[in-house]
Residue, then its C-alpha position, 0 to 999 in steps of 0.5 A: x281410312x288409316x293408310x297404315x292399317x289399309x295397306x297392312x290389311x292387303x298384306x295379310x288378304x293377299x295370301x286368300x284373295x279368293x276366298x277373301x272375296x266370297x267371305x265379305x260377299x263381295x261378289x256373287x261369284x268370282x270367275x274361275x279363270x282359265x281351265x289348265x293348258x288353255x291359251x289365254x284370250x285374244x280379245x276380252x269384251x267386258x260388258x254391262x247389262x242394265x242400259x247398256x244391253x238391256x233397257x232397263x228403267x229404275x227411275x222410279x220403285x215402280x219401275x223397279x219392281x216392273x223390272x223384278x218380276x219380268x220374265x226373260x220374254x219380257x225383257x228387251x234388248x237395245x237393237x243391234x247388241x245382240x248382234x253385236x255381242x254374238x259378232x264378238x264372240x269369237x274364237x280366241x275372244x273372251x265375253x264377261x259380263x259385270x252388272x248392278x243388278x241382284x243375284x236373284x235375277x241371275x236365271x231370268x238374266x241367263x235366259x233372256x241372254x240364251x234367248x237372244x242367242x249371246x254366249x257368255x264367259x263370266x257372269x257377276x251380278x251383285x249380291x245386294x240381299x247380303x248387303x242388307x243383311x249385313x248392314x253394308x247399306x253404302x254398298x248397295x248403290x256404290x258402283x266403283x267398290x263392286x265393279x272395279x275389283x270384279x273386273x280386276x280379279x277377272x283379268x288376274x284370271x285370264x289376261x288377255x292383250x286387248x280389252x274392249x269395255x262396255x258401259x252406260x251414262x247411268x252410272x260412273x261407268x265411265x270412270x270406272x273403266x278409265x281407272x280400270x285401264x290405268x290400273x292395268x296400264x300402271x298409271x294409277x299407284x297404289x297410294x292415287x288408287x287408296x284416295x280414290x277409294x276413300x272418295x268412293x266411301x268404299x268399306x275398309x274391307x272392300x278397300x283392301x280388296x282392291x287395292x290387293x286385286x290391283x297389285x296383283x293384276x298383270x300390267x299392260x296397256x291393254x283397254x284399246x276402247x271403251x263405249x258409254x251407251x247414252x241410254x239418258x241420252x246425255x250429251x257426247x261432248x263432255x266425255x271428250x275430257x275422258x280421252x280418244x279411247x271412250x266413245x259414246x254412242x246413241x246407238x249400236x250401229x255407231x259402236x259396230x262403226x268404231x270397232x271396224x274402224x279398230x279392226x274388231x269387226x269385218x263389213x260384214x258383221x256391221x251390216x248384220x247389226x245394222x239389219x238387225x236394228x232395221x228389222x226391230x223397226x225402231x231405226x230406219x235406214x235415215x237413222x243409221x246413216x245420220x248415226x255414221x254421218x255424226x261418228x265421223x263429225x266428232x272425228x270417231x270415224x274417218x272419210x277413209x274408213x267410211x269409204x271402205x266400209x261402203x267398198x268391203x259391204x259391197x263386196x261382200x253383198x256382191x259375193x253372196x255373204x250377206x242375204x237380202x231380205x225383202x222387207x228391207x232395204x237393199x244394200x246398194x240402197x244401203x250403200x248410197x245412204x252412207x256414201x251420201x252422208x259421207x260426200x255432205x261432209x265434204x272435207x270438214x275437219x272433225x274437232x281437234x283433240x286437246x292434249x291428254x292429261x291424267x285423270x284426277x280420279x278424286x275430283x271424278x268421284x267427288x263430281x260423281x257424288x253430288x250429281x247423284x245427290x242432285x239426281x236423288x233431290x230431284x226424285x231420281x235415281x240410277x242404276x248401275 
């Protein structure tokens, strides 16, 4: 990749970045923005679909072809992110929904989405049948050239202050939204970002479009949290080398936990994604304490804040705001489970943090490559 002719190319792209986009099919559809006079969001939620909401398998061609033809009854969502996501959208916040999966699936996604009740803002999927048509076969599994200037073109449209972002260890999630936030940030150049697609093997096209959405994007610190669901159920410790601000999560009740913890979320709203995962019957109430008892092992949740959750959903419980179901457990039930987790700890101090350092974005990717290599030798596969 020319560094000469890449940067002359934004030049001469940043007049059309719209329409830019939609000619080389980069996105199935690009987000209008915010209509005229509306206030910008408080809070953007940026989400996955496949293994970060949906379960989804692709391991296999068999499973992708399961997948293809399943209607939207037949989909399932991960306990507990249905609730979450209708907790979050609030008045004043923001839904967008960037996915791997193809566009043809776009009714059937949009149904199971109804079906569970989830309002969304922006909806990408990814337009693979123009891919093969056009011969861009590196394009069809290459997760940073899509969502990477998706996500950017979303938040020139409408930027709001703090963003929180939501994805899987399927894929460079991951990495993507660490690169994302210090675009955002102003931590990345212009120079660091092009050696960073290089690495990725991003088209030159697709390149220039990055590098011109991430020019353009208003600058701010503005990505508070980000959550990598362990769908692969990948060990948590080595996603500390991405830093405090990413969390993964075995489960949506340990996401909800963080989010109150950051203010996002009332008491309340984590005890109505806790009884939803109950009430799916893949979780009991021993899970969901283990779940807050390990959040605050590796020091993602405080005694303090684990205390005052006990407090406000008792409160909250006690005032009628939350309904008791019969064929679940009570909240003092509930509420000494939690309490007893947090007491066994006593005062063990969680693991310390290690300085932060930048990211070497390039070693990232390259790392990235060749566990997808092993993955694809060892008859695997991934989705993004």
């Amino acid at each position: 990749m020319a560094r000469r002719s890449l940067f002359e190319r934004v030049a001469r792209l940043s007049t059309l970045p719209v329409r830019v986009g939609e000619r080389i099919g980069l996105f199935d559809h690009v987000p209008p923005g915010l209509p005229d006079g509306a206030p910008p969001p408080k809070h953007t939620f940026r989400w996955d679909l496949d293994k970060t909401y949906l379960r989804t398998e692709f391991d296999s061609f068999a499973d992708l072809a399961k997948s293809a033809f399943e209607t939207a009854a037949d989909k399932s969502a991960f306990p507990g992110s249905p609730a979450l996501l209708r907790s979050l959208r609030q008045d004043g916040h923001r839904i967008c929904i960037v996915s791997g999966s193809p566009t043809q699936m776009r009714q059937v996604l949009t149904a199971k989405l109804a079906l569970d009740g989830v309002e969304f803002d922006e909806f990408v999927l990814k337009n693979n049948l123009k891919n093969i048509l056009r011969g861009r076969f590196r394009s069809m599994r290459a997760q940073i050239p899509y969502k990477l200037p998706a996500m950017l073109r979303s938040r020139i449209g409408a930027t709001a202050p703090a963003e929180t972002l939501f994805g899987d260890d399927a894929e460079a999630d991951a990495i993507i939204y660490c690169l994302y936030a210090d675009i955002c940030a102003g931590r990345v150049s212009l120079q660091d970002l092009e050696r960073v697609l290089e690495a990725s093997r991003a088209y030159d096209d697709d390149a220039a479009i990055v590098l011109d959405f991430a020019r353009r994007v208003p600058k701010g610190d503005a990505v508070r949290r980000m959550f990598i669901h362990l769908d692969r159920k990948s060990p948590s410790l080595p996603f500390r080398r991405f830093g405090r601000r990413l969390v993964p999560v075995f489960n949506y009740f340990q996401a909800a936990l963080v989010l109150y913890a950051d203010g996002v979320l009332t008491a309340r709203q984590v005890i109505f994604v806790a009884l939803e995962m109950l009430d799916s019957k893949q979780y009991e109430l021993g899970h969901l304490a283990t779940s807050l008892q390990d959040m605050m092992r590796r020091g993602r949740m405080t005694r303090e804040d684990a205390l005052r959750l006990v407090a406000d959903a008792t409160e909250a419980a006690a005032s009628g705001a939350l309904a008791e179901r019969s064929d679940l457990p009570p909240f003092e039930t509930m509420a000494e489970a939690f309490r007893a987790r947090v007491r066994s700890l006593g005062n063990a101090e969680p693991p310390a943090w290690d300085p932060e350092e930048p990211l070497d974005y390039v070693r990232l990717v390259d790392e990235e490559h060749e566990h997808r290599r092993t993955r694809r030798k060892a008859g695997l596969s991934g989705a993004g």
